[in-house]
MIDOSE-1310 file (N, C-alpha, C; in nm, 2 decimals, decimal comma, always signed):
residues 175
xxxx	+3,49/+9,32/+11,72/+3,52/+9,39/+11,60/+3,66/+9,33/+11,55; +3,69/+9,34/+11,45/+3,75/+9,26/+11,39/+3,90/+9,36/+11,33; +4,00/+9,34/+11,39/+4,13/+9,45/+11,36/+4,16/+9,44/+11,20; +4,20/+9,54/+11,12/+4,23/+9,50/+10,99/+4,37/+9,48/+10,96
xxxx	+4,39/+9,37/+10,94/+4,50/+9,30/+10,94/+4,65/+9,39/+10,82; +4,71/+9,43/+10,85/+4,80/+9,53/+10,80/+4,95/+9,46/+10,78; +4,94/+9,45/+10,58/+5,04/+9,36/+10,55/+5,18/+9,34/+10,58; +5,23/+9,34/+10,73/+5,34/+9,37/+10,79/+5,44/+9,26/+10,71
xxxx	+5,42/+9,14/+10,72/+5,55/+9,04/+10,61/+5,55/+9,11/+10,50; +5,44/+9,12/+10,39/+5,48/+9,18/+10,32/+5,56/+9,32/+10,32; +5,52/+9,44/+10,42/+5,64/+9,52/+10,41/+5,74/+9,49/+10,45; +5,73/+9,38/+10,55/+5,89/+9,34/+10,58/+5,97/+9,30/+10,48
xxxx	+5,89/+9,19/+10,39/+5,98/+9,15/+10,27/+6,02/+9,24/+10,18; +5,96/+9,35/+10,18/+6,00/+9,47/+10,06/+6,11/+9,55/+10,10; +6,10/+9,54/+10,24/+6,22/+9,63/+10,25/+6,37/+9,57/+10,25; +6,33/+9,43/+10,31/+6,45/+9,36/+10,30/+6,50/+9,32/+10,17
xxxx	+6,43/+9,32/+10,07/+6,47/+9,25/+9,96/+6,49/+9,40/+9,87; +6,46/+9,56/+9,87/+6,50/+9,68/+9,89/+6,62/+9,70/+9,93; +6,67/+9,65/+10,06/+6,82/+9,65/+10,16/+6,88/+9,59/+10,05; +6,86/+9,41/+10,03/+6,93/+9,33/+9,99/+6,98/+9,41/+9,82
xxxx	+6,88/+9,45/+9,73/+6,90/+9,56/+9,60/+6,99/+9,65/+9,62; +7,01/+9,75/+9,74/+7,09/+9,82/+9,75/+7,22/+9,77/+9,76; +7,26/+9,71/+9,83/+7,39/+9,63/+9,87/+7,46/+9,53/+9,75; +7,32/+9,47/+9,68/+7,36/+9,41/+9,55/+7,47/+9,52/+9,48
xxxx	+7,35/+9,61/+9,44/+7,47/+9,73/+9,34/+7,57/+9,78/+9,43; +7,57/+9,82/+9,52/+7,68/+9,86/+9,61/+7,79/+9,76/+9,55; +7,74/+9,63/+9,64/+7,84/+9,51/+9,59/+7,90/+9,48/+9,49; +7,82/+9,55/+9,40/+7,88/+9,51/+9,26/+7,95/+9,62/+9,12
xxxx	+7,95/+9,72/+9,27/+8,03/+9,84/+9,22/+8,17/+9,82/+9,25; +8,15/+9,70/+9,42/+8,31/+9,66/+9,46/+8,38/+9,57/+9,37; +8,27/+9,53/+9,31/+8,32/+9,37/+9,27/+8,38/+9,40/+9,14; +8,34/+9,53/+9,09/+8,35/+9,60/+8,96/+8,51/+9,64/+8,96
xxxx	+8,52/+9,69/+9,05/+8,63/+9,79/+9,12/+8,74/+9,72/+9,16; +8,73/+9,57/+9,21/+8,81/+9,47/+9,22/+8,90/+9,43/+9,13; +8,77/+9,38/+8,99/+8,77/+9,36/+8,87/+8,90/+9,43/+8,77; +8,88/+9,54/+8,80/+8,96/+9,67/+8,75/+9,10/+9,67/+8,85
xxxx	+9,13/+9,68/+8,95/+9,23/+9,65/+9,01/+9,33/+9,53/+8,98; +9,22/+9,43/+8,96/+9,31/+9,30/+8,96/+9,38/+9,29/+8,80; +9,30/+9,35/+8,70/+9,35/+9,36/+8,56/+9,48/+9,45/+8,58; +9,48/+9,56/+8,67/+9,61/+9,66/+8,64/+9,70/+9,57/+8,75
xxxx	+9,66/+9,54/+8,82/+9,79/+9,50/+8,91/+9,84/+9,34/+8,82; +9,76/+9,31/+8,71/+9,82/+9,18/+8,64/+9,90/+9,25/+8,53; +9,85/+9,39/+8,49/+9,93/+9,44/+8,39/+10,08/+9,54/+8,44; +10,05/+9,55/+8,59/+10,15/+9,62/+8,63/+10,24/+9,52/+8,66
xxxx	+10,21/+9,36/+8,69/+10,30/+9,27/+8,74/+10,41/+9,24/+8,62; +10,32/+9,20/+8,51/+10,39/+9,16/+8,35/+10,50/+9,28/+8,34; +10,50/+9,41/+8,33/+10,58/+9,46/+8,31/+10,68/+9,47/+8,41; +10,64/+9,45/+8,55/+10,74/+9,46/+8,65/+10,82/+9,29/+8,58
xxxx	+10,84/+9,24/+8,56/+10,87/+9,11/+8,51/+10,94/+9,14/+8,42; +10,90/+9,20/+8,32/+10,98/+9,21/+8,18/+11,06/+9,33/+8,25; +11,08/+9,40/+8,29/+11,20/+9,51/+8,33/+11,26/+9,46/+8,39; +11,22/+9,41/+8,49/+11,33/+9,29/+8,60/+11,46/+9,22/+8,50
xxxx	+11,36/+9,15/+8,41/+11,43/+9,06/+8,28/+11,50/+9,11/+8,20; +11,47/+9,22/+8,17/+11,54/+9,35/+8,07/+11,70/+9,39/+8,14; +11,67/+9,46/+8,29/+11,76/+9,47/+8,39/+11,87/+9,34/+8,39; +11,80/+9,25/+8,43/+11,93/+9,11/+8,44/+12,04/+9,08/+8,29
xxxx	+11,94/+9,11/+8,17/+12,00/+9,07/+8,08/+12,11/+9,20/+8,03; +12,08/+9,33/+8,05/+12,12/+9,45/+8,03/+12,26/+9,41/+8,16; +12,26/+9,33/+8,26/+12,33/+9,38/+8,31/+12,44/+9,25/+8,32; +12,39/+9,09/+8,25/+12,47/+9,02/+8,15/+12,58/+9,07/+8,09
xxxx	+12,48/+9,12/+8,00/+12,54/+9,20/+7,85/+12,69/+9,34/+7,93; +12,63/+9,38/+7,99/+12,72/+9,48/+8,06/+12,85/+9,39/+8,12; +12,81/+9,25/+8,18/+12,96/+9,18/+8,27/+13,05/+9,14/+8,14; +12,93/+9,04/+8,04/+13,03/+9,04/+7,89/+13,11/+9,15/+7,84
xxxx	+13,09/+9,25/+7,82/+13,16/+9,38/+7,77/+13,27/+9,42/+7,87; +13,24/+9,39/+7,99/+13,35/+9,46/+8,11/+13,48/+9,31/+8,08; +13,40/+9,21/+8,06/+13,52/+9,07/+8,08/+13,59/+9,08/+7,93; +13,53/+9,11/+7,82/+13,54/+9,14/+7,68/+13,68/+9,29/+7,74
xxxx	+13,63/+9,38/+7,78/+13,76/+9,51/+7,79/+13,89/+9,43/+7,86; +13,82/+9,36/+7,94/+13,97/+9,30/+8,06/+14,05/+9,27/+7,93; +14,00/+9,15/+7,87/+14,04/+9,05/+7,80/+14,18/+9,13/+7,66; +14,09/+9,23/+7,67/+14,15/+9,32/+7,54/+14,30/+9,39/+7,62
xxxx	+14,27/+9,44/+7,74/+14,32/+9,50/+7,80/+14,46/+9,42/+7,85; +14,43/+9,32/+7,89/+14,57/+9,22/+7,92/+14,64/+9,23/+7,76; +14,59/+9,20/+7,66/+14,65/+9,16/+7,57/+14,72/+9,31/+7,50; +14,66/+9,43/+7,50/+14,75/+9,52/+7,50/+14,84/+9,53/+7,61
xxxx	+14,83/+9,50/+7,74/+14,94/+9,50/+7,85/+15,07/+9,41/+7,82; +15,02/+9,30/+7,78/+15,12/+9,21/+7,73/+15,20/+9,29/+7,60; +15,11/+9,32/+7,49/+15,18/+9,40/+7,34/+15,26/+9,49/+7,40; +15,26/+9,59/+7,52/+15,31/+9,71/+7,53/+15,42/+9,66/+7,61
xxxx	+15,42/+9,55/+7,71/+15,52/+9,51/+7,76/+15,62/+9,42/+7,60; +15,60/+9,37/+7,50/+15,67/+9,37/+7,44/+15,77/+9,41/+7,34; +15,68/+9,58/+7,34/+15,77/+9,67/+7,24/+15,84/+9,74/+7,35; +15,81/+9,73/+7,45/+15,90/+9,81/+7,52/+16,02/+9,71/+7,58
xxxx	+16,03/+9,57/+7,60/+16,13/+9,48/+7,58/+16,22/+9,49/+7,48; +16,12/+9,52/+7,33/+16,15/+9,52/+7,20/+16,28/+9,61/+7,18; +16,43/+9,60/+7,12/+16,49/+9,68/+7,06/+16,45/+9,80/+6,99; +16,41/+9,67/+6,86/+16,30/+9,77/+6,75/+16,17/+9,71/+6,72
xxxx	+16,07/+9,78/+6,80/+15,94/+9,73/+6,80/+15,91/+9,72/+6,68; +15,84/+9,61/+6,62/+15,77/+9,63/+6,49/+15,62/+9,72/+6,45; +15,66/+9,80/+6,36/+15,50/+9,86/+6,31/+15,40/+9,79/+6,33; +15,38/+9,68/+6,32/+15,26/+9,58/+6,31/+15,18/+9,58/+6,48
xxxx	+15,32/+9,56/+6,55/+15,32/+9,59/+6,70/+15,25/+9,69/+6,72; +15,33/+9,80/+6,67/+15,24/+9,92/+6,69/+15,12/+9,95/+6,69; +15,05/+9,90/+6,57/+14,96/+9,94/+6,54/+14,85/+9,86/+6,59; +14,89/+9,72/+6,58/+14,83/+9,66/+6,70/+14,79/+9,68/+6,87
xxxx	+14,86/+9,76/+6,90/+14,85/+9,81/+7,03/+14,76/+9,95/+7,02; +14,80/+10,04/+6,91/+14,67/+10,11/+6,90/+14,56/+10,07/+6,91; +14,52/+9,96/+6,77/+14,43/+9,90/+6,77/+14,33/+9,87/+6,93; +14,42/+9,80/+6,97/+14,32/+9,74/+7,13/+14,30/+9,88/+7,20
xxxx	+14,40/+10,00/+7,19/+14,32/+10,09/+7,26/+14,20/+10,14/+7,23; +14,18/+10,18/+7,08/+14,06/+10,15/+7,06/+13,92/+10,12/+7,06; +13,97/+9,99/+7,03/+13,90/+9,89/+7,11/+13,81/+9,89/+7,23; +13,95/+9,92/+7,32/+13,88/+9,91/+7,47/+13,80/+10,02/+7,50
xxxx	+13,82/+10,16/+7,45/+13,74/+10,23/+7,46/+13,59/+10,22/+7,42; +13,58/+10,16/+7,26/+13,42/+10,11/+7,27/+13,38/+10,03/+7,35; +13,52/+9,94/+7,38/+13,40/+9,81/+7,49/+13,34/+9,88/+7,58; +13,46/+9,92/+7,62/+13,38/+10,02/+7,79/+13,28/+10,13/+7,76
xxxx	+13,26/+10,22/+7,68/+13,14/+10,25/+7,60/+13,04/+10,18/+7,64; +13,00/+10,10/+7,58/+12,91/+9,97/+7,53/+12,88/+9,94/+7,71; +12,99/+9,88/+7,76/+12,96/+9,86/+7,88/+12,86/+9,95/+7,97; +12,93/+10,04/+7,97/+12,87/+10,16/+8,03/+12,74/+10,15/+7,99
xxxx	+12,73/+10,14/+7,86/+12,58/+10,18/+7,82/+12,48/+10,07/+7,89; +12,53/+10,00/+7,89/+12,47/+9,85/+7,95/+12,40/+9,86/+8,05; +12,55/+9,89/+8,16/+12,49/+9,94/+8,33/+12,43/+10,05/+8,35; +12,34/+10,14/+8,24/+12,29/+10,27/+8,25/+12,17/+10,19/+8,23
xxxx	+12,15/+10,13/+8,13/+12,06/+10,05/+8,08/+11,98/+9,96/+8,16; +12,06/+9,87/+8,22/+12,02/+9,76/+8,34/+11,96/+9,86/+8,48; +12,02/+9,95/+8,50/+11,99/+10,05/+8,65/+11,84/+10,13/+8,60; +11,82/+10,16/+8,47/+11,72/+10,22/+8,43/+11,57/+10,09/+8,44
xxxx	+11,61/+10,00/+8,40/+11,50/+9,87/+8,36/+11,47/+9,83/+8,55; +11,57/+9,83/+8,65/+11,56/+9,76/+8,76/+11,49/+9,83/+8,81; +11,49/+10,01/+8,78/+11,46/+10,11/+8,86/+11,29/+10,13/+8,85; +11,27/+10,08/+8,68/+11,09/+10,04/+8,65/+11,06/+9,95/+8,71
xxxx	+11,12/+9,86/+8,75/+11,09/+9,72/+8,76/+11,02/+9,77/+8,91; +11,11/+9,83/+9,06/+11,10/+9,88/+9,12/+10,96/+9,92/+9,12; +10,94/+10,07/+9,06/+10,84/+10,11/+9,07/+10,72/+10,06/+9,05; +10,71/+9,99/+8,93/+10,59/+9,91/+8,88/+10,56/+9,79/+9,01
xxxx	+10,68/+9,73/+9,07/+10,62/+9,65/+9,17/+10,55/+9,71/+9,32; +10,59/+9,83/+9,34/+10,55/+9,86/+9,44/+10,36/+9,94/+9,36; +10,34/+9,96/+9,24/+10,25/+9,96/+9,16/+10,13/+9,86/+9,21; +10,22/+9,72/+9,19/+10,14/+9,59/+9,20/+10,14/+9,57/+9,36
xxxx	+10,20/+9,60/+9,44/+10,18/+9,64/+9,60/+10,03/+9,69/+9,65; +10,02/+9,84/+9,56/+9,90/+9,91/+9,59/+9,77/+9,82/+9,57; +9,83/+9,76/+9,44/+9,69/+9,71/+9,40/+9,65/+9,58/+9,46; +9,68/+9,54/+9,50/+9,68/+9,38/+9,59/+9,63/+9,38/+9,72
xxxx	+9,70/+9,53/+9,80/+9,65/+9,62/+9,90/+9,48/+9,66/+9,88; +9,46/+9,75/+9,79/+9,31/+9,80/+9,73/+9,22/+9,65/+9,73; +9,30/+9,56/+9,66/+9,22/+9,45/+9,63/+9,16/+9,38/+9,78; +9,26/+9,36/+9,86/+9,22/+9,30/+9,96/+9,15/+9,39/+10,09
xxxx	+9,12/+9,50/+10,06/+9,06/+9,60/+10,16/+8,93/+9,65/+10,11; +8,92/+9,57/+9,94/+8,75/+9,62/+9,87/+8,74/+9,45/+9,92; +8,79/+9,35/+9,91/+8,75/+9,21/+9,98/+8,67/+9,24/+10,12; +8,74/+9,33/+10,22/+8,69/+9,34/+10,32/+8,58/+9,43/+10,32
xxxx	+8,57/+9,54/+10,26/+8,46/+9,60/+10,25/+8,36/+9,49/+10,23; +8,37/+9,43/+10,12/+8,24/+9,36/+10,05/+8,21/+9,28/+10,19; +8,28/+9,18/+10,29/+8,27/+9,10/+10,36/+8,17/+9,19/+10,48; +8,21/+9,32/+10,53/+8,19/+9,40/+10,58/+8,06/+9,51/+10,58
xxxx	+8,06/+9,51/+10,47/+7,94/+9,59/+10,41/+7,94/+9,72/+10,46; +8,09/+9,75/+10,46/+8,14/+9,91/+10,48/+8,15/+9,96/+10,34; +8,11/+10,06/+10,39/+8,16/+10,10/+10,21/+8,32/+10,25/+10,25; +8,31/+10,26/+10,34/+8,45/+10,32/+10,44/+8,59/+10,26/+10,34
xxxx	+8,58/+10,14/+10,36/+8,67/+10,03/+10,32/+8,66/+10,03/+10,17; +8,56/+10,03/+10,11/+8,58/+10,05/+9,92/+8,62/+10,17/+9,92; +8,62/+10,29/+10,01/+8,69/+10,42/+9,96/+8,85/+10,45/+9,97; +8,88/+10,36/+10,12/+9,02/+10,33/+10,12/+9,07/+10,26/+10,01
xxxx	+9,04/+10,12/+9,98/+9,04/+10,02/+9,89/+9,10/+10,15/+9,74; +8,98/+10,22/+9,70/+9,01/+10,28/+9,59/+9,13/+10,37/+9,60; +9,14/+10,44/+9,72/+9,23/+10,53/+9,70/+9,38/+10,48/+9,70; +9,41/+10,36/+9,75/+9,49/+10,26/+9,74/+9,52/+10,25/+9,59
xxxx	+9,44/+10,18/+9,53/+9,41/+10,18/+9,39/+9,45/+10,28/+9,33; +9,45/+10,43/+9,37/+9,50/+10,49/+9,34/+9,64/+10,56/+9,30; +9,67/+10,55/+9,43/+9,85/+10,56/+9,43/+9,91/+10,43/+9,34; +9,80/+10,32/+9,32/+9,85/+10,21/+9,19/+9,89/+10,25/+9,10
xxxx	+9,78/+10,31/+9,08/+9,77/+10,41/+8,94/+9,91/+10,49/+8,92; +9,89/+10,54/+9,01/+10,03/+10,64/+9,06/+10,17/+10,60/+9,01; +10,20/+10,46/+9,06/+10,30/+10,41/+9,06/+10,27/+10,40/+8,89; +10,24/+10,36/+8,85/+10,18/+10,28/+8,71/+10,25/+10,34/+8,61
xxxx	+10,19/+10,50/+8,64/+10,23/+10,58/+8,52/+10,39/+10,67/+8,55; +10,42/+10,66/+8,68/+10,54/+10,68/+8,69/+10,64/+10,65/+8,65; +10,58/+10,47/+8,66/+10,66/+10,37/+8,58/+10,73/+10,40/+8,43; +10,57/+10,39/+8,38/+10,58/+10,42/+8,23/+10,65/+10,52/+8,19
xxx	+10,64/+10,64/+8,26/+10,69/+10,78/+8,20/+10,85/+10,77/+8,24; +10,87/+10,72/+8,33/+11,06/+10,67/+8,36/+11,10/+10,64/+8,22; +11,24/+10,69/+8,27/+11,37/+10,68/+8,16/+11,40/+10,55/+8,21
């Protein structure tokens, strides 16, 4: 008698190629998720970059204004040393020497505002990079997932991704 032959390749092929379906979308939920990480960590880098740049130039602008008060400042030191040499100081003196005090007070103003300025830009800069940290982190541990075929690893990966986030908008909402 004759056994009836029971289409075992074929179920084999269906299930494997079933497995292989599942893992596809799995995979390409990672690959999705990658996708999305590597765009914020490219948008969290750009601005970690321009605050960095903002910071340096802010804090330029701040040495010019500090070297700008010196500059003022000697030259009232010198005026005041010479009305007080002076017999009879001239008005023009005087007022001149007002003048630079003045002066030095907006420079140093201005200064100030500079190095408030530059400490605030360096402090985003900061944060947004450690932003671009998370995400590079997530990126490379949804790599391993995918390599792995854990999906353990895409949930770390995301939560990673997460605290990106985190950083992200901290960033943003900073003074």
């Amino acid at each position: 008698m004759e056994e009836a032959e029971v289409p075992l390749e074929h179920l084999q092929e269906h299930v494997r190629e079933s497995a292989e379906h599942s893992d596809a979308v799995w995979i390409s939920w990672v690959a999705l998720s990658t996708a999305i990480l590597a765009v914020l960590a490219a948008i969290a880098g750009l601005l970690s970059g321009q605050h960095a740049n903002e910071a340096m130039m802010n804090q330029i602008e701040a040495s010019d204004q500090w070297s700008y008060y010196q500059a003022k400042s000697i030259k009232g030191a010198v005026l005041d040393a010479k009305i007080a040499l002076s017999t009879t100081p001239s008005a023009q003196d005087r007022e001149k020497a007002a003048k630079y005090q003045e002066e030095e007070s907006e420079i140093k103003s201005e200064a100030e505002h500079k190095e408030v300025a530059a400490k605030s830009n360096f402090h985003k800069h900061e944060v947004f990079a450690r932003g671009v940290t998370m995400f590079q982190i997530a990126i490379a541990i949804a790599a391993i997932s995918a390599l792995t075929k854990r999906r353990r690893f895409w949930i770390v990966s995301l939560l990673f991704g997460g605290v990106g986030c985190v950083f992200l908008v901290l960033a943003a909402m900073a003074r």
